[in-house]
C-alpha positions in Angstrom: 0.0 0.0 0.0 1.3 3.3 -1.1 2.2 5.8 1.7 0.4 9.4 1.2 1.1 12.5 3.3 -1.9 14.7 3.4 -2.0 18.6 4.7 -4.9 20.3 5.4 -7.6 21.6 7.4 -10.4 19.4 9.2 -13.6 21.6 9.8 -16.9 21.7 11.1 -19.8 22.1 8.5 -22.7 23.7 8.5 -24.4 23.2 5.1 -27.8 24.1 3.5 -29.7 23.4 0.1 -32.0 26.1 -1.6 -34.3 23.1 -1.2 -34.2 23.7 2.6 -32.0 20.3 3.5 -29.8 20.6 6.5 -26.6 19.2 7.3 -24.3 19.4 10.1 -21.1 17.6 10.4 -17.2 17.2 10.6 -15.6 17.7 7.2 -12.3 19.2 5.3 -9.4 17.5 4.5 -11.3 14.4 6.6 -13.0 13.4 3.4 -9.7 12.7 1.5 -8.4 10.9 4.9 -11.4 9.1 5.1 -11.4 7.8 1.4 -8.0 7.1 1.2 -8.0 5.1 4.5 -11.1 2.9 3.0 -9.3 2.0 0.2 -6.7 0.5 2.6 -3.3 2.7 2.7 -1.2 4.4 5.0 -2.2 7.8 5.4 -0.1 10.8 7.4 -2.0 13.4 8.5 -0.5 16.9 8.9 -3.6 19.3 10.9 -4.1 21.7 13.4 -7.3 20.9 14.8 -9.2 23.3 17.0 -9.1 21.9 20.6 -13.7 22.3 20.7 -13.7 19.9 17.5 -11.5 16.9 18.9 -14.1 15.6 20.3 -16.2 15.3 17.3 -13.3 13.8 15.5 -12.2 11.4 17.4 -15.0 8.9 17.4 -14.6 9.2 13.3 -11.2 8.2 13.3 -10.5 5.8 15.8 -11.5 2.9 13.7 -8.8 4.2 10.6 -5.6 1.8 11.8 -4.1 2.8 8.7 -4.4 6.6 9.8 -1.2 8.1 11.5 -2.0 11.0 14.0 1.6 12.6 14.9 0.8 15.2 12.5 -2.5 16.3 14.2 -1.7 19.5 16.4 -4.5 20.1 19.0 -4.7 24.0 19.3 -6.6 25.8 21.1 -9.7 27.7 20.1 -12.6 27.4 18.1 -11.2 25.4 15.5 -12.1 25.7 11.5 -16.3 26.2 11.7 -18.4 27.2 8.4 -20.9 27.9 6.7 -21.8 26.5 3.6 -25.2 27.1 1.4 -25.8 26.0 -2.1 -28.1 27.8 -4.3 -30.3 26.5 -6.9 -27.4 27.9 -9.2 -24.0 28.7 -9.8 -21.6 28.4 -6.9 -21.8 27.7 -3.2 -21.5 30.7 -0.4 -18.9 29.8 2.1 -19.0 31.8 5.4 -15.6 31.0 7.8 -16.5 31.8 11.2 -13.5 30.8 13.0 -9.5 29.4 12.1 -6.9 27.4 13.0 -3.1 28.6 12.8 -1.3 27.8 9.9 0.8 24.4 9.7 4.3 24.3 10.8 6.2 22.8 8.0 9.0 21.0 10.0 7.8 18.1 10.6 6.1 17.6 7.4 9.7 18.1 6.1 11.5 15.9 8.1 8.6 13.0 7.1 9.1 13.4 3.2 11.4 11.0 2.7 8.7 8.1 3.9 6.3 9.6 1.5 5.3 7.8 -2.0 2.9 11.2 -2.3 2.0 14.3 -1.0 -1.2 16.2 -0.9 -2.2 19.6 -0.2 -5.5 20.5 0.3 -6.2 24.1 0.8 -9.5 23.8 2.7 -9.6 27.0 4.3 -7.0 29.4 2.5 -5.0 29.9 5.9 -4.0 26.3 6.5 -0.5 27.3 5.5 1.7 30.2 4.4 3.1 30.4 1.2 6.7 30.6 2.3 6.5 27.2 4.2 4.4 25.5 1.4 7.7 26.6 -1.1 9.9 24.7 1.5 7.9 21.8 1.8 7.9 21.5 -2.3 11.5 22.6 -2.6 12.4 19.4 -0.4 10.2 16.8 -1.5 11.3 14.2 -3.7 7.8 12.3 -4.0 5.1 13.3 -6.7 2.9 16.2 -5.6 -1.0 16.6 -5.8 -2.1 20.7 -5.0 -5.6 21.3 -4.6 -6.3 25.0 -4.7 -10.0 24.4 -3.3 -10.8 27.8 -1.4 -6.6 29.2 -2.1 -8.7 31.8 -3.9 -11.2 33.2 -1.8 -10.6 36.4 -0.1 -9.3 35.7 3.6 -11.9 37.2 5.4 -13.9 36.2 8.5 -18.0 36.0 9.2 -19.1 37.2 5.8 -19.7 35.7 2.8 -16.3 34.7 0.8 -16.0 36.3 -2.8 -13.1 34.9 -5.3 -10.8 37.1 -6.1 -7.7 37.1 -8.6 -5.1 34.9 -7.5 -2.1 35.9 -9.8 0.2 34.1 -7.6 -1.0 30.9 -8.1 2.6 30.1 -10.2 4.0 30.4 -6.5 2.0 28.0 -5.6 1.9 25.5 -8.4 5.9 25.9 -9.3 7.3 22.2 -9.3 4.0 20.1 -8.3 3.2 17.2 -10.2 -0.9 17.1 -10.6 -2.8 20.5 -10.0 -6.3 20.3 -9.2 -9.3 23.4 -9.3 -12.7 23.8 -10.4 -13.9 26.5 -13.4 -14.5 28.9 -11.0 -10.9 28.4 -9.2 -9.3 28.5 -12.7 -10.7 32.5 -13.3 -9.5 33.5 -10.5 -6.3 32.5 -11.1 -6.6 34.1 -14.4 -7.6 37.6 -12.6 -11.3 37.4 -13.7 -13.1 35.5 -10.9 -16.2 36.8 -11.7 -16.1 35.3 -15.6 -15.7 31.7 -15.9 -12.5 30.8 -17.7 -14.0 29.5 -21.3 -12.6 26.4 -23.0 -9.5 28.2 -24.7 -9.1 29.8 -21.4 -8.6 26.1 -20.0 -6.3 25.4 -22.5 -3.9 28.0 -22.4 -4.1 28.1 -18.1 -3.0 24.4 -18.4 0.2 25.6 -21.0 1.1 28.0 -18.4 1.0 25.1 -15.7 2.8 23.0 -17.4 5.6 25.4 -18.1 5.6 25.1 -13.9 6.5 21.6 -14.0 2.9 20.1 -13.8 2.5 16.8 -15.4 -1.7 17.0 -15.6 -4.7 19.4 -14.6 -7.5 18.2 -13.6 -10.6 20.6 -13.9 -13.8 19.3 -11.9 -17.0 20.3 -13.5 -19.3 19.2 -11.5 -22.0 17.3 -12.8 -20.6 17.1 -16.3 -17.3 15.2 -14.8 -13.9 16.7 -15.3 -11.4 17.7 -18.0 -8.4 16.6 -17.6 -4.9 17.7 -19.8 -1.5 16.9 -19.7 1.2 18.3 -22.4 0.3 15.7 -24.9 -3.5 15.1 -24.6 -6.9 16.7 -23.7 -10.2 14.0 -22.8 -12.9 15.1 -21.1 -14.8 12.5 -18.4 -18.3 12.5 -17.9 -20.0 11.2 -14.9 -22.0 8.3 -14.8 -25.2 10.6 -13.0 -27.0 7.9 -11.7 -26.8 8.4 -8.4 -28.9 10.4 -6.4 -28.1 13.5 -5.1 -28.1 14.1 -1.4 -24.9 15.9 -1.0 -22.6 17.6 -3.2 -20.0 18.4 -0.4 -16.3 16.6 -0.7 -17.3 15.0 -3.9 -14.3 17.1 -5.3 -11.9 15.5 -2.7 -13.3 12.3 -3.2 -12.3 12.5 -6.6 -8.6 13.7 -5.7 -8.3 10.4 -3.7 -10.2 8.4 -6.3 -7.2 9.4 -8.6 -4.4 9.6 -6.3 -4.6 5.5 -5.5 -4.8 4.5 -8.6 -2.0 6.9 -9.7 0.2 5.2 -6.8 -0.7 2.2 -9.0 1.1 3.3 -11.8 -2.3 3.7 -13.9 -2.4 6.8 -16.1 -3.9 10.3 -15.4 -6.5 9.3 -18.0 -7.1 6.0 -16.4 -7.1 7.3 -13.1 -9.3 10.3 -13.5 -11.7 8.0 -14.5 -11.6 6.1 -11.4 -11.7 9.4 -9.4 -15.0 10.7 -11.6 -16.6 7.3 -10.7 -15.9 7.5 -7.2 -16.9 11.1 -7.0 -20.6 10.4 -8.9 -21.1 7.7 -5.9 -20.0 10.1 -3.3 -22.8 12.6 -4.1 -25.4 10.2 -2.7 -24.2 10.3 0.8 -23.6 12.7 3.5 -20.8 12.7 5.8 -17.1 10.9 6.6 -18.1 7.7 8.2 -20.3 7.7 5.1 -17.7 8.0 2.9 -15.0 5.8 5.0 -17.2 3.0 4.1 -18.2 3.5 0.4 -14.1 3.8 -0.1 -13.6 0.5 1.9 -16.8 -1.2 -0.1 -15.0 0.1 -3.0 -11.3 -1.8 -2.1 -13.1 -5.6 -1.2 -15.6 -5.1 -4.4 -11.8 -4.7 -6.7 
């Protein structure tokens, strides 16, 4: 079993549907832990984890054996609590309450050389500093997965989050080996947030990434699957869309672990997005990470 290092933020939801629908729960970077422990390997989790919320956590994870905890820092505080509402269209309001302190990279340094793969998540936009994420990258010598997920929503507190233009995302992206971001996330790194990035658009962001050293993009579209490039090809994967939907939440970071495990395989990008699109379309009928612990783990016996 492949050996991942994942850094990230664990947080406490609160999510609504136009609809009316309620959920409340523990969520984050849990839902890659959670689907890369059910599919049976080693996973190292680098956290700080807001001393209120360890209580909630714990009873999730203490079945994961597979699940290493050294790199969960209790802190103390409110920890990571938001807000999440989905309208009948377009993209979901996030509200961030409360924070944790960004990660200290030394330890996830002195780990790297145990890692087949590292992962970073950027759940909240604070979970680490951009000086410490360059060290972490500069020393690693295992493939890289970067997630920009909320890297570019403004850094505010108690109000709704807007994206704004993230032309530093090259700082971010320089020398990682699979970059993953949603439409939305892809304007805002080309300084229109408000304008989704059109299909040339995709196209030429992807050229500028791999001029950074990134070996494939992979652009969630939600319903309609993902695109995903690489310097010599283009396909786009559709999901299956037979599954109902119950909740859309972490189906994006299911799909990052969907591909990461069969990547660790030695499958292809192509071949492995797949796997992470299929995952992702099953993941949008449940609600939750012992929900998701256990569709990853039916997953592994059913291979």
């Amino acid at each position: 079993m492949a050996k991942f290092g994942l850094i990230g933020t664990i947080t406490s939801d609160s999510i609504s549907y136009q609809s009316g629908r309620t959920f409340e729960g523990i969520g984050g970077v849990l839902y890659q832990a959670a689907s890369l422990c059910g599919f049976g390997h080693s996973v190292f989790l680098y956290t700080n984890l807001g001393g209120d919320l360890a209580a909630s956590v714990n009873p999730l994870i203490r079945d994961w054996l597979n699940l290493s905890r050294p790199g969960i820092r209790i802190v103390p505080g409110p920890g990571n609590r938001v807000r999440l509402h989905y309208p009948a269209e377009g993209e979901r309001i996030e509200v961030l309450e409360s924070v944790v302190p960004p990660l200290d990279p030394r330890p996830i340094i002195a780990h790297l050389p145990t890692l087949d793969m590292l992962l970073l998540i950027v759940n909240s936009g604070f979970d680490i500093e951009l000086r410490d994420w360059r060290k972490i990258v500069d020393a690693a010598r295992c493939p890289i997965w970067l997630d920009v997920h909320s890297l570019p929503l403004d850094r505010v507190l108690g109000k709704h989050r807007e994206y704004v233009s993230l032309p530093e995302w090259a700082d971010w992206a320089r020398g990682v080996d699979y970059l993953q971001a949603n439409r939305q996330e892809v304007a805002s790194m080309l300084s229109h947030p408000r304008i989704l990035a059109t299909e040339k658009e995709l196209g030429a962001f992807s050229e500028q990434a791999f001029e950074l050293g990134v070996k494939a993009v992979f652009i969630t579209l939600g319903k309609e699957g993902v695109q995903l490039m690489t310097p010599r090809a283009m396909k786009r994967i559709a999901a299956p869309g037979v599954h109902p939907v119950v909740d859309s939440t972490g189906c994006g970071d299911v799909f990052c672990a969907g591909v990461v495990v069969r990547l660790a395989d030695g499958q292809t990008p192509f071949d492995a997005a797949s796997h992470g699109v299929e995952m992702a379309s099953k993941a949008v009928s449940l609600a939750g990470i012992k929900e998701t612990y256990e569709m990853a783990k039916a997953a592994k016996s059913s291979r």
